[in-house]
C-alpha positions in Angstrom: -5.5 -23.2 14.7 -1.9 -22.5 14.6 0.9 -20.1 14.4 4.4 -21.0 12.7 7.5 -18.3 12.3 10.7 -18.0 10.1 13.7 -18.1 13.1 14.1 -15.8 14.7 17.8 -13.5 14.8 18.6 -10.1 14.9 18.1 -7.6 13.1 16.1 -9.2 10.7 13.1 -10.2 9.4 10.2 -12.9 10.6 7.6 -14.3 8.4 4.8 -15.6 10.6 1.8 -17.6 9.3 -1.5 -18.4 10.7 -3.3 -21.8 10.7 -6.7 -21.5 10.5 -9.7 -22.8 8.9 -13.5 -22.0 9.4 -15.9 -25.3 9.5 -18.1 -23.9 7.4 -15.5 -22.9 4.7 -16.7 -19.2 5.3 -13.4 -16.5 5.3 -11.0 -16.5 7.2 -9.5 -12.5 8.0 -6.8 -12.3 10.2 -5.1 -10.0 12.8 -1.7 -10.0 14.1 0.1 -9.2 17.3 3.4 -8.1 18.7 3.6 -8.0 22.5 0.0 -8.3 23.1 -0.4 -5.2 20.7 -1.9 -5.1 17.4 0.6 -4.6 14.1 -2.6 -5.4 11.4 -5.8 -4.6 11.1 -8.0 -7.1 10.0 -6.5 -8.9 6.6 -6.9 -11.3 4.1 -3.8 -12.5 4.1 -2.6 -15.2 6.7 1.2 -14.4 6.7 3.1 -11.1 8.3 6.5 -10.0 8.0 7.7 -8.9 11.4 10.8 -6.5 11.2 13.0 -6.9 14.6 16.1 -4.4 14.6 16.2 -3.9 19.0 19.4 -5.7 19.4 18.5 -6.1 22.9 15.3 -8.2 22.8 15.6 -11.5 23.6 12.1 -12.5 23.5 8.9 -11.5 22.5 5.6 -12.5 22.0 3.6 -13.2 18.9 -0.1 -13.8 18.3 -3.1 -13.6 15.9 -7.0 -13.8 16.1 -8.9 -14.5 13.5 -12.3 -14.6 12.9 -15.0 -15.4 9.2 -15.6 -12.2 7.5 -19.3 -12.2 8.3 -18.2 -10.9 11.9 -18.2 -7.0 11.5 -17.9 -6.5 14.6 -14.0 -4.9 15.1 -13.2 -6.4 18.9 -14.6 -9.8 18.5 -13.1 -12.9 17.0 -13.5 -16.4 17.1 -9.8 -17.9 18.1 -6.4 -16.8 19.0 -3.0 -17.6 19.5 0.0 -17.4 21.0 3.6 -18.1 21.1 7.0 -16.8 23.1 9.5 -17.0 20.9 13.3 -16.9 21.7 15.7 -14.8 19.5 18.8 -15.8 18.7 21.7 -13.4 18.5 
């Protein structure tokens, strides 16, 4: 599992991607984080665009869980990640 990002300046815009892959090739969905807080629901799609325009942040925190798509179950998932990132002004 990991979790890669465009760099990061301000304002702009982040594309961050989840690595993941299930063992038994089942589905992968994904859900991303901002700050410990969620910014998706559960998706399809492993890449988010972040849009950053507080001037004033200097770091934050991104993450994703993910989970196969047989799991209904809304607050489980199988893995996570995390990752302070630095912005550059």
């Amino acid at each position: 599992m990991g979790l890669e990002y465009d760099a990061l300046s301000l304002p702009g815009t982040v594309l961050v991607t989840a690595l993941a892959e299930d063992p038994n090739n089942v589905h992968i969905i994904y859900r991303f984080y901002l700050n410990e807080e969620p910014e998706t629901k559960w998706v399809h799609e492993n890449k988010f665009v972040l849009n950053i325009i507080d001037k004033n942040i200097n770091k934050i925190k991104i993450g994703d869980r993910v989970k196969d798509d047989r799991n209904t179950n809304e607050d489980e998932f199988d893995d996570s990640m995390n990752r302070t990132c630095s912005i550059g002004k």
